[in-house]
C-alpha positions in Angstrom: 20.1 8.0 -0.3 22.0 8.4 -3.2 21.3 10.6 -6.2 20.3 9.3 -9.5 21.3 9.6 -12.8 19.3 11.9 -15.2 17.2 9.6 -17.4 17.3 10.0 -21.7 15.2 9.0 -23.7 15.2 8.2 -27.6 12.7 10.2 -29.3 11.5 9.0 -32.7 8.8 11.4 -34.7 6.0 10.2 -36.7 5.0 11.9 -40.0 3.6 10.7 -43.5 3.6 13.0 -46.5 0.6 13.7 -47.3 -0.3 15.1 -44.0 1.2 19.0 -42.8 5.2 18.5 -42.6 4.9 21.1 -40.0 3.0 19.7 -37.5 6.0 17.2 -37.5 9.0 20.1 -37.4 6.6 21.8 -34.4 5.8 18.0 -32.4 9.5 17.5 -32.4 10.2 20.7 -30.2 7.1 20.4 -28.7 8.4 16.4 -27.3 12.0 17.8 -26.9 10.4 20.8 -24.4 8.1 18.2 -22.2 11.4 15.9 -21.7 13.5 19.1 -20.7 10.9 20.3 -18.2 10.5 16.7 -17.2 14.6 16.9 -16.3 15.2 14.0 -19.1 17.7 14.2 -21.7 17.0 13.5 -25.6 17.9 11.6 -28.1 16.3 12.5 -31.6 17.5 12.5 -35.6 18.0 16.2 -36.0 16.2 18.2 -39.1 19.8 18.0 -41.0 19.9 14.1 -40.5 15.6 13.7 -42.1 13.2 15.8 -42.8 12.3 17.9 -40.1 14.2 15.4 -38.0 11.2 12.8 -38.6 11.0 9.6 -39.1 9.1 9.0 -42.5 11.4 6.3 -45.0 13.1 3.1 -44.4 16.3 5.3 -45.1 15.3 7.7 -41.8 14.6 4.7 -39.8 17.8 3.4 -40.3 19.3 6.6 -39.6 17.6 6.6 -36.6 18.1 3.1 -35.7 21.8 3.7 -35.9 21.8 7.0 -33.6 20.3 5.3 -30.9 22.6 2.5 -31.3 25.6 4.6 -30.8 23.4 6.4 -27.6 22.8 2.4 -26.3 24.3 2.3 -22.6 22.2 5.9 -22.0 19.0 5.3 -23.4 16.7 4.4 -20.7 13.0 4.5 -23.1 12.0 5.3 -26.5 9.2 8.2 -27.0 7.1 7.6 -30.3 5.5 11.0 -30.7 2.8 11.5 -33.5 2.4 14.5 -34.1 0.3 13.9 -37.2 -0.7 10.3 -38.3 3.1 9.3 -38.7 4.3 6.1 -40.9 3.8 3.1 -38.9 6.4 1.1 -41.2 9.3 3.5 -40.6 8.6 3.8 -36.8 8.7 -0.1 -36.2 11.6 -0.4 -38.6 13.9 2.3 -36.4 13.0 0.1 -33.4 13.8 -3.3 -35.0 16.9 -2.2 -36.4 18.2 -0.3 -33.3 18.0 -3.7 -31.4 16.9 -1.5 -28.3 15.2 -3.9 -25.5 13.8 -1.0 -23.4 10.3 0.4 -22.9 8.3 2.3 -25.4 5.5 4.8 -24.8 3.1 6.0 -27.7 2.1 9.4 -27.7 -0.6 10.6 -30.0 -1.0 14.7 -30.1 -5.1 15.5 -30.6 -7.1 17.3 -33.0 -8.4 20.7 -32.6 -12.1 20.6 -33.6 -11.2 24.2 -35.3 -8.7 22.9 -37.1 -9.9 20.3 -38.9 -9.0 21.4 -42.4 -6.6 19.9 -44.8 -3.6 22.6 -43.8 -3.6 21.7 -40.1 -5.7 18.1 -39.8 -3.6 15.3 -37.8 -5.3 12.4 -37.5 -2.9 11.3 -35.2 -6.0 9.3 -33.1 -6.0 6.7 -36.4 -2.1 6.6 -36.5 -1.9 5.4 -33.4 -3.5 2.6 -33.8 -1.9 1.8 -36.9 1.7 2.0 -35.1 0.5 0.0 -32.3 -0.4 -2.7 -34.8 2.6 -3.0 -37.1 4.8 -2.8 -33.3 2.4 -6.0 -32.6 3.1 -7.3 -35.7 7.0 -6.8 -35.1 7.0 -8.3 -31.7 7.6 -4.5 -30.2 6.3 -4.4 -26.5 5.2 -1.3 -25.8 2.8 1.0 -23.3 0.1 3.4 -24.0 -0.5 7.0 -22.6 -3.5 7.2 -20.3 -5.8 9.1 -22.7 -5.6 8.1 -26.6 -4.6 11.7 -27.5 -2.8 14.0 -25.2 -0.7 17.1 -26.2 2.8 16.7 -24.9 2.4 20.0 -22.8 -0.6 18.5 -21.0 -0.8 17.9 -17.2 -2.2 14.3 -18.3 1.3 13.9 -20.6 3.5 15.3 -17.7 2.0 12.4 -15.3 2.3 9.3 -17.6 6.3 10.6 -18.7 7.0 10.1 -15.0 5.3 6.5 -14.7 6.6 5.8 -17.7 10.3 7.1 -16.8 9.6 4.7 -13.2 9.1 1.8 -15.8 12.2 2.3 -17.7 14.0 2.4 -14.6 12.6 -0.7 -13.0 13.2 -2.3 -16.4 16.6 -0.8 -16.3 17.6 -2.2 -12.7 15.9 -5.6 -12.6 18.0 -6.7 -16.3 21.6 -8.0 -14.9 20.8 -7.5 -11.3 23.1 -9.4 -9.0 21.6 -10.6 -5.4 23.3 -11.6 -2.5 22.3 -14.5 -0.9 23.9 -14.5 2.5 23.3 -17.9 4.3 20.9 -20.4 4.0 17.4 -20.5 4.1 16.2 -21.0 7.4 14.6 -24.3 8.1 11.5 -22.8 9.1 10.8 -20.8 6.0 9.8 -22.8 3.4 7.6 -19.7 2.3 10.9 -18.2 1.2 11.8 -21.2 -1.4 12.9 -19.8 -5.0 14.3 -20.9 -8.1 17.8 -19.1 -9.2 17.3 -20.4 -12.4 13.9 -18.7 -13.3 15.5 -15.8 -11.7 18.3 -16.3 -14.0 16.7 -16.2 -17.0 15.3 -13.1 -16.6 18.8 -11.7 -16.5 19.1 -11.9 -12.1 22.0 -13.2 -11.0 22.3 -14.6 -6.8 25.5 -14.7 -5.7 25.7 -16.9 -2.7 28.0 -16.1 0.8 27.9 -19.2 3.3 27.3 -17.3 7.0 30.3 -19.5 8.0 32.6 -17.8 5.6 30.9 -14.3 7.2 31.8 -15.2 11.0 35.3 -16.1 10.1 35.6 -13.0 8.6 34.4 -11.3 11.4 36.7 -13.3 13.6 39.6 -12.0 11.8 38.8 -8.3 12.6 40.1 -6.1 15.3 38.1 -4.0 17.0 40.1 -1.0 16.0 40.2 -1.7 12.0 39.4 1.0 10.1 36.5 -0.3 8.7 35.0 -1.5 12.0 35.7 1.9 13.4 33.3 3.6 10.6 30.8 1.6 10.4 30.4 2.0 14.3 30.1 5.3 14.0 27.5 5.3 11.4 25.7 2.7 12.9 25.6 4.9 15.9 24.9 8.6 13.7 21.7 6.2 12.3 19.8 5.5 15.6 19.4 5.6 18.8 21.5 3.7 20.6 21.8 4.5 24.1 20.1 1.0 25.6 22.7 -1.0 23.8 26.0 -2.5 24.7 29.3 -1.4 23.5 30.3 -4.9 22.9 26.5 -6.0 20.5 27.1 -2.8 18.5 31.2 -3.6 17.7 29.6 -7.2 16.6 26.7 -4.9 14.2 29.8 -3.3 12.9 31.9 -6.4 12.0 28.9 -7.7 10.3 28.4 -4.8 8.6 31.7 -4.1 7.8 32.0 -7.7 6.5 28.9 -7.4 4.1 30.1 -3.6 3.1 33.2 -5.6 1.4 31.7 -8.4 0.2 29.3 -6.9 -2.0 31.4 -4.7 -3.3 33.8 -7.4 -4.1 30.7 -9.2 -5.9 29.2 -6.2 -7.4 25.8 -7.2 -5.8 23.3 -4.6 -5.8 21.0 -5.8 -3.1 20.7 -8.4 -0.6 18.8 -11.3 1.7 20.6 -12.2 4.5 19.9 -15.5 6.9 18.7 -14.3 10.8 17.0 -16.9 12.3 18.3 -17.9 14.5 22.1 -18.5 13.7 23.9 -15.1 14.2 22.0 -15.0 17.4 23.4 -18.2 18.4 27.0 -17.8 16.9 27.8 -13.8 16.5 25.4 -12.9 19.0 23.3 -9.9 17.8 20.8 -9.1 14.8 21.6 -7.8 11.5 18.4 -5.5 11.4 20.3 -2.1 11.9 22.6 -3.0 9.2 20.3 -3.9 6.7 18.2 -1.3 7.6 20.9 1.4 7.0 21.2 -0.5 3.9 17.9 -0.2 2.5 17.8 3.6 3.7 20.8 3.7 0.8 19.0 2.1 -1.4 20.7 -1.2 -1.3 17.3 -3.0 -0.5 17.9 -6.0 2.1 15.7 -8.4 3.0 15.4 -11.2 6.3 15.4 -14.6 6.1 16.9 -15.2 2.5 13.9 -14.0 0.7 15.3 -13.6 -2.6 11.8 -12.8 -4.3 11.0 -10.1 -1.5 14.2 -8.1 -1.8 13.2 -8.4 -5.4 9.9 -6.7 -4.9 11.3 -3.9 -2.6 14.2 -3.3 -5.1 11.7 -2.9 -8.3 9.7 -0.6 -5.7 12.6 1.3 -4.7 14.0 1.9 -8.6 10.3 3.0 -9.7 9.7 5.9 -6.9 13.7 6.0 -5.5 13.1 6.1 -2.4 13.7 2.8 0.2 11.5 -0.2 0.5 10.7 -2.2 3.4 9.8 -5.7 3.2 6.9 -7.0 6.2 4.4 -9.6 7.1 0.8 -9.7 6.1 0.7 -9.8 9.7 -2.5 -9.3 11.6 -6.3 -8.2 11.2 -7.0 -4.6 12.3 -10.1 -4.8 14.7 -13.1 -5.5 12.2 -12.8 -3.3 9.7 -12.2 -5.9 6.2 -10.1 -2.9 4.5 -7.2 -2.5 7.6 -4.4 -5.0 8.5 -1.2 -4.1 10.7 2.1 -5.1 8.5 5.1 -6.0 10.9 8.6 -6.9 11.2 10.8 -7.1 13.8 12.4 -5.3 12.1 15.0 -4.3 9.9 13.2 -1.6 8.1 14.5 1.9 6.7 14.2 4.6 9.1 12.6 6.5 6.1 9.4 4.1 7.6 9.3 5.6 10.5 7.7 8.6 12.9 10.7 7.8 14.7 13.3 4.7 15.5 15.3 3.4 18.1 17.5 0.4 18.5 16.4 -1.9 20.4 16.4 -6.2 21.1 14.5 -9.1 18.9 11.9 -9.8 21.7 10.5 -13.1 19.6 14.2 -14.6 19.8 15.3 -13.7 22.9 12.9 -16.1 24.1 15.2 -18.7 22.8 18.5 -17.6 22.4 18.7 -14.3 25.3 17.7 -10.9 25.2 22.0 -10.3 25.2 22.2 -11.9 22.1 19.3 -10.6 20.1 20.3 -6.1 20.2 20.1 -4.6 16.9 16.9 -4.8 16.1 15.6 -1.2 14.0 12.1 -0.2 15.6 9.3 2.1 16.3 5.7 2.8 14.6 5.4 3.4 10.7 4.4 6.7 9.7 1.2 7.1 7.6 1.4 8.0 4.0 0.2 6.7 0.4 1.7 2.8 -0.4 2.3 0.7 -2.9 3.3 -2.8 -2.9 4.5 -5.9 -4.5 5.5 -9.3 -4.5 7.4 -11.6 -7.3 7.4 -15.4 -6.6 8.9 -18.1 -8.7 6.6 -20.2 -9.9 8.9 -23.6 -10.4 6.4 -26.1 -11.3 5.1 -23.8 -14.4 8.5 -22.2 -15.2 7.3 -18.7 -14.9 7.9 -15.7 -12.6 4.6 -14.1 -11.3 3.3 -11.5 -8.7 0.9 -9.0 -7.8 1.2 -5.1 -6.9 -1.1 -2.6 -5.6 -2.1 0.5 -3.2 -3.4 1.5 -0.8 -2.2 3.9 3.1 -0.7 3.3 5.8 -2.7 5.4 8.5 -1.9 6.9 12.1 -4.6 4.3 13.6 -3.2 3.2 17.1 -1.3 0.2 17.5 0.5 -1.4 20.8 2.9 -3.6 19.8 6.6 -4.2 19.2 8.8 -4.4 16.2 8.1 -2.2 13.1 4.5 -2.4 12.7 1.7 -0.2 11.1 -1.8 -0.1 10.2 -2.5 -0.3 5.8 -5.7 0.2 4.7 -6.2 -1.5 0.9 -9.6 -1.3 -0.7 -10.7 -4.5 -1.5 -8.3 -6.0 1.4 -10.5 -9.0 1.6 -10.6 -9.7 -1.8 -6.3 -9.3 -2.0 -6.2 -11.7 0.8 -8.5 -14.3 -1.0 -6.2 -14.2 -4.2 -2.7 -14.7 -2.0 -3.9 -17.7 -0.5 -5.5 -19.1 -3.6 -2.5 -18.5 -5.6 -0.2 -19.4 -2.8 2.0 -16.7 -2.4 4.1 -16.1 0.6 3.3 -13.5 3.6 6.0 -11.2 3.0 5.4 -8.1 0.8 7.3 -5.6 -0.2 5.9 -1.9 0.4 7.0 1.6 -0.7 6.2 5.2 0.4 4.9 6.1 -2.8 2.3 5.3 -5.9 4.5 3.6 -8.2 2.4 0.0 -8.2 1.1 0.9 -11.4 4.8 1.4 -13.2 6.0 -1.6 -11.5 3.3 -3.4 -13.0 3.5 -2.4 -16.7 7.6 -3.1 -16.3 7.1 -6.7 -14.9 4.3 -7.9 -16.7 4.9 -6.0 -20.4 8.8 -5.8 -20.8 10.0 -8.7 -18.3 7.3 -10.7 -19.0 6.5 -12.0 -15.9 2.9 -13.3 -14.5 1.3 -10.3 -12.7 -1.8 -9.4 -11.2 -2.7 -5.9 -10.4 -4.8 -5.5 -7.3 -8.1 -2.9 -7.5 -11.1 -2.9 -5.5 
């Protein structure tokens, strides 16, 4: 895994005039402590630049507007904190004028019901509403805290800061991603179809990398290159690999050598890469291990050129940083509506895992020979909260859509092959119904994690995509 960068956020203070200055001077430290303790940086007008570092007049707010331009390529979010009712004008001026394209969350402090009087009264629950509307009005996306008022020191505040931090960086990471597209789409799958240009204008770049071009370089390397060399030893330091022959896991590290390059080359981020059944046939092993070390890194991969699902376990994997896997909707669970077992066969993490082995593709081998199917990534997932998701595009009404959810996966016994576990969804039945009305595909994305809600809000409020969020 690799480590992140530490998130900042732009900070822009509310106040009006007529209500206590120093409730604003007080709710800018107070902001300023919660992102500290929250590990975020910030970026605020300080009380030499406006009055009590507020944002009041058109003057502050291009003062401000002009401070988080110079900040541009390090703001992640922008915090509007009102610490009393705050001048909706100057707040959705500093926004306009800054020409930022990243989340906003509105924070409102409460009211004590002691201190109602003139000298301490906020009314902060009104200005909210007043700030939402003129952001409305100014074409402002922006989310909402989970209760209407919540003091910035509150356990409720400290929760919605990190969804809302996971929705800056999904928003962050899916804008001028580049995907590698490695191979064609196998025949079989048309599930897997997609349109680069939807993709593309939502700022997602494919790049594209003809397997043919990927076995010739392959061909060209020595078993002794450098490169070849550690990626053999990583592949080996990764899993167990004691079943496997020497020669299928020199191939595994050619191939993975080979993509290593190539994406650095390209600058692509994450990946789908063609399996069935071609490298079998012409190289002669799977690419699971490798693109399940991959996705362990955090450079989601995805079988079977599925663009859209390597999309879904990317936004995943930037919302809770940790790896996604992407599996099949793959089989009922006994009788019980709320369980179905999710499978691959698999290239998933090893983060997934009680524990992993390598192993063969026993589906292909069928066809092609268990001697040219090892490299497969398998053994039972472990049981912990989930979230999931999958994007599709949508060519016929120009539009990106999806859904997301939660839900377990559980230790309920299972006797199979591949990477499989049991998930148990409330409202399974009902989930079902809607992908097969809707006509989505039967690969999802899933996640370790409860970051379905944050993936949401950054797909369907700032990228505007079509997105339905799965409850009971």
């Amino acid at each position: 895994m690799t480590i992140q960068r530490k998130m900042t956020m732009g900070v822009i203070v509310g106040n009006r005039g007529f209500f206590p200055d120093h409730l604003a001077k007080s709710g800018r430290e107070e902001i300023i402590q919660a992102l500290q303790k929250a590990g975020m940086d910030a970026v605020a007008l300080s009380p030499e630049q406006s009055k009590h570092g507020a944002v009041e007049t058109y003057d502050e707010a291009m003062r401000c507007a002009e401070l988080f331009k110079t900040k541009a390529d390090l703001l992640d979010g922008v915090i509007v904190t009102l610490p009393n009712f705050g001048d909706e004008r100057a707040i959705a001026d500093a926004l306009r004028l800054s020409r930022l394209k990243v989340p906003v969350l509105v924070q409102a402090t409460p009211d004590s019901a002691g201190k109602m009087g003139i000298a301490h009264r906020r009314d902060s629950f009104c200005g909210k509403m007043s700030a939402c509307n003129n952001l409305r009005q100014y074409g402002i996306p922006y989310s909402l805290t989970t209760l209407h008022t919540e003091t910035t020191d509150s356990p409720e505040f400290a929760k919605d800061l990190e969804w809302f931090a996971a929705v800056c960086r999904v928003v962050k990471g899916l804008r001028n991603l580049r995907i590698g597209a490695l191979g064609a789409r196998p025949t079989a799958f048309n599930t897997v179809r997609y349109s680069e240009k939807l993709l593309e204008a939502s700022g997602i770049s494919v790049e594209t990398l003809d397997l043919s071009e990927v076995l010739g370089r392959i061909g060209r390397l020595k078993d002794s290159d450098d490169g070849v060399a550690q990626k053999l030893k990583s592949i080996r330091s990764y899993v167990s690999t004691s079943d496997v022959p020497q020669a299928a896991l020199i191939k595994m590290a050619k191939l993975g050598a080979v993509i290593d390059d190539w994406m650095k080359a390209t600058h692509v981020q994450i990946s789908a890469v063609q399996c069935w059944t071609s490298l079998e046939e012409n190289l002669g092993v799977v690419p699971c291990t490798v693109m399940s070390m991959m996705s362990e890194s955090l450079l989601s991969s995805a079988c079977e050129v599925d663009v859209c699902g390597v999309l879904g376990m990317h936004a995943l994997q930037l919302a809770s940083e940790t790896p996604s896997a992407l599996l099949d909707w793959n089989n009922n669970y006994g009788s019980d509506p709320n369980k179905a077992v999710c499978f691959h066969c698999s290239n998933l993490p090893k983060h997934f895992f009680k524990e992993a082995k390598m192993d063969y593709q026993a589906i292909i081998a069928g066809t092609v020979g268990k001697e040219n199917t090892f490299g497969t990534c398998v053994g039972q997932v472990k049981a912990g909260a989930m979230s999931f998701v999958r994007f599709s595009t949508d060519d016929v009404h120009g539009r990106i859509r999806g859904y997301s959810g939660s839900g377990a996966f559980t230790d309920d016994p299972l006797d199979t092959f591949g990477g499989a576990g049991v998930v148990e969804i409330p409202g399974l039945q009902k989930l079902l119904r809607y992908i097969c009305e809707n006509g989505f595909e039967h690969h999802v994305a899933a996640n370790f994690s409860s970051v379905a809600p944050a993936v949401h809000e950054a797909a369907s409020r700032y990228l505007g995509w079509d997105m339905y969020a799965h409850a009971e």
